[in-house]
TORDOSE-401687 format. One record per atom (N, C-alpha, C): x, y, z. Coordinates in steps of 0.05 Angstrom, whole numbers, padded with zeros to 5 digits, always signed. Example, Ala and Ser with C-alpha at 12.3 -4.5 7.8 and 13.67 -1.06 7.14 Angstrom:
% residues 2
+00264-00114+00156/+00246-00090+00156/+00264-00066+00156/+00257-00045+00142/+00273-00021+00143/+00258+00001+00157/
END
This chain:
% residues 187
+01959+02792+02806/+01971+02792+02832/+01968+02765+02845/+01993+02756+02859/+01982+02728+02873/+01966+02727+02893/+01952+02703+02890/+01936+02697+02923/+01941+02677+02941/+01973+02667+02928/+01986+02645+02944/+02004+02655+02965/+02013+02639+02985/+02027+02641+03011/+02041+02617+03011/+02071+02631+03023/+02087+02600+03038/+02090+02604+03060/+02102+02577+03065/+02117+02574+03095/+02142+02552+03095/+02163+02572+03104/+02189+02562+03106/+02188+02540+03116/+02184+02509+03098/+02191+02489+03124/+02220+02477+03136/+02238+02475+03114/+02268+02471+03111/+02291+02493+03106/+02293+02502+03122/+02317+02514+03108/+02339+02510+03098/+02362+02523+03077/+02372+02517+03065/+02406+02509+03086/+02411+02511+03111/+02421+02497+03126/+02411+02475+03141/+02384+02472+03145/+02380+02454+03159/+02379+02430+03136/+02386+02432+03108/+02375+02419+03088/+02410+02412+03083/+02423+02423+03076/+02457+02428+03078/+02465+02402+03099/+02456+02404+03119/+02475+02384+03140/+02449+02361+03144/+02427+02357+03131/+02414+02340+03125/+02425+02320+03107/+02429+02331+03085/+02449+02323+03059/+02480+02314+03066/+02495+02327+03089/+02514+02315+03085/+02511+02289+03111/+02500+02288+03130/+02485+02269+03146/+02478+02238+03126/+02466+02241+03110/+02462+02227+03089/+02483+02210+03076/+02494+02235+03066/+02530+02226+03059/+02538+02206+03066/+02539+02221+03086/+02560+02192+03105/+02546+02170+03112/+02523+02168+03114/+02509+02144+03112/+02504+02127+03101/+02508+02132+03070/+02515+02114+03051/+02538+02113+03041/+02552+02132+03052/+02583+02119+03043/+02599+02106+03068/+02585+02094+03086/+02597+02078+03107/+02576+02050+03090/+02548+02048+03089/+02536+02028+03078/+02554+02025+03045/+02566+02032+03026/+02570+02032+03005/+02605+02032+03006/+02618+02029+03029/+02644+02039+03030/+02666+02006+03017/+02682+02020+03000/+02701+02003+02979/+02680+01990+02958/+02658+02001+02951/+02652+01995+02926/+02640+02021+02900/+02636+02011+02888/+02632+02043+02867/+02596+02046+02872/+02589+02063+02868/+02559+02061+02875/+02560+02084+02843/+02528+02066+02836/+02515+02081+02812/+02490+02100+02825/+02490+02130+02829/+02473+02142+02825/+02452+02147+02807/+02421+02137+02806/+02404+02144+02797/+02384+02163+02795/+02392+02186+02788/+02374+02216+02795/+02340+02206+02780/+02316+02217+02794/+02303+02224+02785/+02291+02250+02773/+02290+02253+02746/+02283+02280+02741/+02257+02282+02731/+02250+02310+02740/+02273+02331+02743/+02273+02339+02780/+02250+02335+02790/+02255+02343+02825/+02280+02338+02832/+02291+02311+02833/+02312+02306+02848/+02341+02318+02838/+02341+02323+02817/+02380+02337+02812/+02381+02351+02836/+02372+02375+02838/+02389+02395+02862/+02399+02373+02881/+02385+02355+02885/+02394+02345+02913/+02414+02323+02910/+02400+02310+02886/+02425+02290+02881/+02448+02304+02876/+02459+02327+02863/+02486+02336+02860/+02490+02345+02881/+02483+02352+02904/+02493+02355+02926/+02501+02328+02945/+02488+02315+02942/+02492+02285+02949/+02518+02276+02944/+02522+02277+02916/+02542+02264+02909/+02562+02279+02906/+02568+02309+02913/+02590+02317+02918/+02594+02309+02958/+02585+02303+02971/+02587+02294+02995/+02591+02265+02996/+02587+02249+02984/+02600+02223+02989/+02620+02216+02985/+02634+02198+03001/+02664+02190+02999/+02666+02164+02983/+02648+02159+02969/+02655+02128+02959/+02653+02133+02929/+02675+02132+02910/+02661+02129+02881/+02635+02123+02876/+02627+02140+02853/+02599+02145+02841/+02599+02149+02815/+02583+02141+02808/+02573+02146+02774/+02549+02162+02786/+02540+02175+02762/+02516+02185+02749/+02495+02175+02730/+02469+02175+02732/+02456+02171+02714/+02433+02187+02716/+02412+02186+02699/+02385+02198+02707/+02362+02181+02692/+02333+02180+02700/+02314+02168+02687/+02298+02191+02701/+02272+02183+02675/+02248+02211+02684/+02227+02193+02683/+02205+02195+02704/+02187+02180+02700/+02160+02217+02706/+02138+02211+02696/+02123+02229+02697/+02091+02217+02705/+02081+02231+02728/+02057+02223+02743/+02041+02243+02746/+02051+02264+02747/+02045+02294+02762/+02023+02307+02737/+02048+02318+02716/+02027+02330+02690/+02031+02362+02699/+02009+02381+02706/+02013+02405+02716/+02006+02408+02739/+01987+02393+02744/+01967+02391+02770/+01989+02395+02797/+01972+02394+02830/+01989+02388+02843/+01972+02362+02855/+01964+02342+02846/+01949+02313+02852/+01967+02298+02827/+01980+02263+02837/+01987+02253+02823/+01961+02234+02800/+01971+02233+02776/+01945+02224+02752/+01947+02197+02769/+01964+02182+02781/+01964+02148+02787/+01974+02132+02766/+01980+02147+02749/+01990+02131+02717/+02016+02137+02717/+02043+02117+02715/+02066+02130+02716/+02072+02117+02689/+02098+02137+02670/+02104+02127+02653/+02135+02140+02648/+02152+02115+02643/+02181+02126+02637/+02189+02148+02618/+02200+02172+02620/+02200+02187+02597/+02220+02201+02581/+02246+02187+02597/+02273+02184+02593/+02280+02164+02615/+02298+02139+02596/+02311+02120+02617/+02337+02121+02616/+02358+02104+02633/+02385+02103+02645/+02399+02102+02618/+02423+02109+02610/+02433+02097+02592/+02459+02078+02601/+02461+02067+02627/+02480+02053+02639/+02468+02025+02642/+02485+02003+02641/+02470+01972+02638/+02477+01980+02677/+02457+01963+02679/+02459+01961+02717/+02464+01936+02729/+02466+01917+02708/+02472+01886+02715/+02497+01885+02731/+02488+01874+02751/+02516+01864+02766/+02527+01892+02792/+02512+01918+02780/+02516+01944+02806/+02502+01949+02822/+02519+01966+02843/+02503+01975+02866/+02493+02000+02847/+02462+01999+02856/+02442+02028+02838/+02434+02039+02871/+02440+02063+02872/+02423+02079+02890/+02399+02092+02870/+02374+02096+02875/+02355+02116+02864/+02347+02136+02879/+02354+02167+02875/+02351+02190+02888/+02327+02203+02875/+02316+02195+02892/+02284+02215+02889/+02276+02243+02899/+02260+02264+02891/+02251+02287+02906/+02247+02278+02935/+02217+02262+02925/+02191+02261+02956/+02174+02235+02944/+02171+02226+02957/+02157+02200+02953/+02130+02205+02972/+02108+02205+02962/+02077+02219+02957/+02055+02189+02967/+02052+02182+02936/+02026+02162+02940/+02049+02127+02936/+02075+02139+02927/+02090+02111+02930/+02094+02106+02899/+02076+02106+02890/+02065+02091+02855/+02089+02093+02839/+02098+02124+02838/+02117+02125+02823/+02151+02110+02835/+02156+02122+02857/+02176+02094+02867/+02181+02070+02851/+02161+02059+02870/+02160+02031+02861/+02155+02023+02834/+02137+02037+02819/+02142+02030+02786/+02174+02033+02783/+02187+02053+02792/+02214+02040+02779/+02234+02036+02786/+02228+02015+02821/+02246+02004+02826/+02238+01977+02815/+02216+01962+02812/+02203+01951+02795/+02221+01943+02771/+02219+01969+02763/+02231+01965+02727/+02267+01965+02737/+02272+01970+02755/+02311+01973+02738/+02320+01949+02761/+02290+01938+02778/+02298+01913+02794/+02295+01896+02774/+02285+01894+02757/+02282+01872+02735/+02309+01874+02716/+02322+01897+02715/+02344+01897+02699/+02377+01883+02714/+02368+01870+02739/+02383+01851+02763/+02415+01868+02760/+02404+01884+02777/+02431+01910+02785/+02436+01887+02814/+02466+01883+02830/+02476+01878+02846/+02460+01889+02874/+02451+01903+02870/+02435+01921+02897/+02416+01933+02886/+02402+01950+02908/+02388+01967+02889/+02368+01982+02920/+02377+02009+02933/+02368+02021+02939/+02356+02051+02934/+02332+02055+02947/+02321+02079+02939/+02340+02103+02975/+02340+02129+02955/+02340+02143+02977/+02321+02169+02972/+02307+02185+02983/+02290+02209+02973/+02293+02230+02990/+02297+02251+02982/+02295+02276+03004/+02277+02281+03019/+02249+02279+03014/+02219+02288+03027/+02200+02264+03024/+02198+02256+03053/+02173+02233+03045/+02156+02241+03060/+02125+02235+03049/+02101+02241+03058/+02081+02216+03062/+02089+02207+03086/+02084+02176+03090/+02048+02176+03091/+02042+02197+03102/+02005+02201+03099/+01989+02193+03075/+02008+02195+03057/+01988+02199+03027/+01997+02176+03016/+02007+02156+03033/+02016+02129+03010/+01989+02115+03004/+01983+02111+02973/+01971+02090+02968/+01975+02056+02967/+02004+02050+02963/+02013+02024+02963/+02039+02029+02995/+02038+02000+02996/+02065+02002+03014/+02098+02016+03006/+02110+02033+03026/+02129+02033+02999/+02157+02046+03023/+02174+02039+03045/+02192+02049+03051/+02229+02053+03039/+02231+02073+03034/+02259+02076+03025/+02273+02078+03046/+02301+02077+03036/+02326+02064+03047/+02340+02086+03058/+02334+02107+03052/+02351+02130+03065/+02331+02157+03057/+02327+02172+03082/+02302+02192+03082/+02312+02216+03094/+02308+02240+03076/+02320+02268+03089/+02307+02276+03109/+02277+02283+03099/+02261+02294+03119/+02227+02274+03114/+02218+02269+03137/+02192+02264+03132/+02167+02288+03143/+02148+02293+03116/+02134+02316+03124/+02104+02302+03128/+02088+02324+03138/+02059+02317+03129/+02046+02326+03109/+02021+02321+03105/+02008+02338+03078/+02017+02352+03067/+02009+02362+03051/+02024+02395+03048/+02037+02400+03016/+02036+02417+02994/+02047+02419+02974/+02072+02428+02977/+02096+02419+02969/+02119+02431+02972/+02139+02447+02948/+02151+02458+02947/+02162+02471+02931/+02193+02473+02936/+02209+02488+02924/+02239+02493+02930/+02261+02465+02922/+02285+02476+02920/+02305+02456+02922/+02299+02431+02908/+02295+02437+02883/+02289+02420+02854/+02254+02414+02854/+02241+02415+02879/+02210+02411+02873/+02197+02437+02862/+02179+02430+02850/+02167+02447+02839/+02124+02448+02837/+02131+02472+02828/+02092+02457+02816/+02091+02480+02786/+02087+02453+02770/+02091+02469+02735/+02104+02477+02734/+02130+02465+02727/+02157+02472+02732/+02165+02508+02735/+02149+02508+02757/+02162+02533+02771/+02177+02532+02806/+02189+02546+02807/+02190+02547+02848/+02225+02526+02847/+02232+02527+02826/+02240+02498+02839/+02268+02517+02838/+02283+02542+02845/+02299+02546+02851/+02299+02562+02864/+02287+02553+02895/+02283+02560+02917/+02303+02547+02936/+02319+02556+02949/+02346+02550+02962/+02331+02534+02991/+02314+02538+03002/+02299+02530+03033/+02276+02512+03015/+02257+02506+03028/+02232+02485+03018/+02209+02502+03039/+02193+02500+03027/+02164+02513+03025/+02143+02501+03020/+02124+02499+03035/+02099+02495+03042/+02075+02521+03025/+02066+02515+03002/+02049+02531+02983/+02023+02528+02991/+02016+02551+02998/+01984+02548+03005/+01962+02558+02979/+01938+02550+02982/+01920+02555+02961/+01923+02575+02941/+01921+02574+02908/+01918+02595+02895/+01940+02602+02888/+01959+02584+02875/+01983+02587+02865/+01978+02601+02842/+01994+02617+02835/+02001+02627+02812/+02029+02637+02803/+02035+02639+02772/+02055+02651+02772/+02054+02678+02775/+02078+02694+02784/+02073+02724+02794/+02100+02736+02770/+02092+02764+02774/+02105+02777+02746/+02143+02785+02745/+02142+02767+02780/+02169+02783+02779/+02194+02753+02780/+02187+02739+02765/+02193+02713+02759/+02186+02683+02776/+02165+02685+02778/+02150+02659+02794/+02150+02666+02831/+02162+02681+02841/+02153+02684+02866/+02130+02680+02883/+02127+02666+02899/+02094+02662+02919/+02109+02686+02940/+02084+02701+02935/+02083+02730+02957/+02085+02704+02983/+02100+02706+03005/+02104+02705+03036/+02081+02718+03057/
END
């Protein structure tokens, strides 16, 4: 039986016109040029494909995986690439679409790395930032929601890759477990 609890922090409209808010924000900053989308996986797809069906400016696709997490919900501090882009970025505008940007580390390791690969631009955007827990300096370029503490779940986040097809975002309190009726945190 579980002994975990959520709490609705986003819902899946207030997250909807968050996302298309966004939209248009970079496609007025990005407007008459092609912009390369850089998903991080796996948190960020849900949001990046919503993203990019809301923008008005040509887009590519790509994805890179970098891994910090492991199962835990504390990042190890060790980031390491674990699938990269297969698109050259020389000479493009790269957006990087992140989940939530945490202690920063992972970010910046790989704006770091595909800034060294001298793309034409190169901004980050992330759905959830948790500016409390930064260890290094680290602001992105376009921000859905900024939260505080808190483990989050839903709408591509997850913990052990569970939760993560949760339509709203959620706040997981102590004593997660998986439950028998396909990953649900009892409410």
């Amino acid at each position: 039986m579980p002994t975990s609890s959520k709490e609705m922090l986003f819902s899946q409209a207030q997250i909807r016109a968050r996302v298309q808010q966004m939209a248009r924000e970079i496609s007025r900053d990005y407007a008459g040029r092609e912009l390369l989308v850089v998903g991080v996986l796996k948190g960020a797809f849900i949001f990046m494909s919503d993203l990019i069906r809301a923008l008005e400016v040509p887009c590519r696709a790509d994805f890179i995986r970098a891994a910090s997490y492991g199962a835990g919900d504390e990042s190890s501090g060790c980031v390491e690439i674990t699938k990269d882009i297969e698109t050259d970025i020389t000479g493009r505008d790269v957006l990087i679409v992140e989940d939530i940007v945490d202690t920063g580390l992972t970010v910046q390791y790989l704006t770091e790395t595909l800034r060294a690969r001298h793309p034409g631009s190169l901004k980050v955007c992330v759905f959830l930032d948790k500016k409390g827990r930064r260890k290094i300096p680290f602001e992105a370029d376009y921000v859905g929601f900024s939260i505080d503490d808190g483990f989050v779940v839903g709408y591509g986040l997850d913990f052990a890759e569970q939760y993560r097809a949760f339509p709203d975002v959620y706040v997981i309190h102590a004593g997660v477990e998986k439950d028998p009726d396909g990953g649900k945190v009892d409410a």
